[in-house]
N, C-alpha and C positions, 0 to 999 in steps of 0.2 A: 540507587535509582538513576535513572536516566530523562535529564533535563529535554522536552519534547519543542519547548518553547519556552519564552517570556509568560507569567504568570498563568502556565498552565498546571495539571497535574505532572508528577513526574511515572515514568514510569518506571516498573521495579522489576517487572520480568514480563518476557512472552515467550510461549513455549505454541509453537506447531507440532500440531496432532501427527503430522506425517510430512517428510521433507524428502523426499520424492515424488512425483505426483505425475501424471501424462495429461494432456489434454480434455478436457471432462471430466476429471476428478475433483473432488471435492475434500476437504477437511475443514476444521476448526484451528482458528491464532485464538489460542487465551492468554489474557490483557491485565496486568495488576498494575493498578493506578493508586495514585496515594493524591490530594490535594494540602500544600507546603503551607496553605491560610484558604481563609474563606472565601470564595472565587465569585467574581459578578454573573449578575442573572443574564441569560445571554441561550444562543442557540452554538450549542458542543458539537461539534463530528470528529468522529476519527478515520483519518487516512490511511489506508495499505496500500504501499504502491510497493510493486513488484519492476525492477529492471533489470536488465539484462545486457552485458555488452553486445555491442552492433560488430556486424563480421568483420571478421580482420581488412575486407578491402575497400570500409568506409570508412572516413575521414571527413566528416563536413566540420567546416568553421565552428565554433564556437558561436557566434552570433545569431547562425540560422539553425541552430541544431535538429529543434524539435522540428521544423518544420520541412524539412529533409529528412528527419527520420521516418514520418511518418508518407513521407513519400516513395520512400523504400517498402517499407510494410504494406502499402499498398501493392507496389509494384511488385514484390515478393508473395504477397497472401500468407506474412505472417508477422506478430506482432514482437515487438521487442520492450515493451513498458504494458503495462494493463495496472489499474486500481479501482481497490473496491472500499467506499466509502460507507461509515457502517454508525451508528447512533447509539451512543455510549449507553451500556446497557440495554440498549433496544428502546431507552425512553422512559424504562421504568426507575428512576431514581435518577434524578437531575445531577448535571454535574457538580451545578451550584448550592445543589444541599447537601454535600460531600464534608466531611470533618476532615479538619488534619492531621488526624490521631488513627482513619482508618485506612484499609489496605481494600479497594474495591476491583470485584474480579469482571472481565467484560471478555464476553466470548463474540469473533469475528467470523462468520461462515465464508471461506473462500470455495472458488469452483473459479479451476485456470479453463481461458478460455480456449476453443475450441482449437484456433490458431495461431495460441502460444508458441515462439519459436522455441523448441529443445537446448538444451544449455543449462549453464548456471545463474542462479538470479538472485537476486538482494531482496530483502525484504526491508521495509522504511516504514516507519508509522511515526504521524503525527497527528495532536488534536487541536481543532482549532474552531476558534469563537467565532461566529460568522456573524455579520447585520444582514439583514436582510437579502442583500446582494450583494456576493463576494468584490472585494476589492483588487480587481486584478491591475497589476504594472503590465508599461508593453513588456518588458521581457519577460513576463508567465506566458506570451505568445511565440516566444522565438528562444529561449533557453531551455534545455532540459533538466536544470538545476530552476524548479519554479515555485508557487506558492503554495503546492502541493508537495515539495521536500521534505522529508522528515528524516531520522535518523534513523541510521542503519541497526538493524536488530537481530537478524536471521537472515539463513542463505536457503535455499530454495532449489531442489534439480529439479526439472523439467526433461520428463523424457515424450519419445516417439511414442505415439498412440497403441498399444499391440494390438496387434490383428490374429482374428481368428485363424486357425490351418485350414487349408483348401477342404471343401468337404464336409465341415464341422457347423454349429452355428451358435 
């Protein structure tokens, strides 16, 4: 398995239903979690964040990354990171009554969005225990490496939307 965090579950596999995908498709990440001891009572989420290298003729600092990235994807009309945040078994089976003797299966419904840029892309999941109101550092405002990182799991193509032929519908 695969260490997500500190005193989290680990995970043991994830397998995407389909690793190509365009714009407006949809598939399933399924999620095998095992918990290593008895976990505190708490509010669980799991992150999938999807990235994607920035085009070869951007280069911004490390310090301002994200906040230049997304000023590009503005400027562009297309996005280079997207995540979808998903609740561990939908909610039916807390993470904190989880044994450490079992293997529990968690299905994530993805749908890239519409303005995903084309490329190749990472997939990253991580779970993580929240209070009530995330604890954000300034640099979860300004680094692309932020509290929402997770480890790398799966690669991801992203293609061009196909388009019907002239004529057809």
């Amino acid at each position: 398995g695969r260490r997500v965090a500190d005193d989290m579950p680990v995970l043991h596999g994830v397998t995407l239903e389909r690793t190509t995908m365009a714009p407006g498709d949809s598939c399933a990440a399924h999620l095998e979690w095992r918990a290593l001891a008895k976990l505190p009572a708490g509010s669980y989420d799991v992150a999938v964040r999807f990235d994607r290298d920035l085009p070869a003729d951007f280069h911004p600092p490390r310090w301002c990354a994200k906040p230049l990235r997304k000023l590009l994807e503005k400027r562009r009309h297309e996005r280079y990171r997207f995540r979808i945040d998903h609740l561990p078994v939908d909610g039916e089976y807390g993470v904190d009554l989880w044994r450490p003797d079992q293997v529990v299966h968690d299905v994530v419904p993805i749908v890239v969005p519409m303005d995903a840029a084309p490329g190749e892309w990472t997939v990253q999941v991580r779970m993580l225990r929240q209070p009530h109101y995330p604890n954000f550092q300034v640099s979860d405002y300004f680094l692309d490496h932020d509290y929402y990182s997770g480890v790398p799991v799966a690669r991801l193509r992203i293609t061009r939307p196909q388009t019907a032929p002239r004529g057809t519908r």
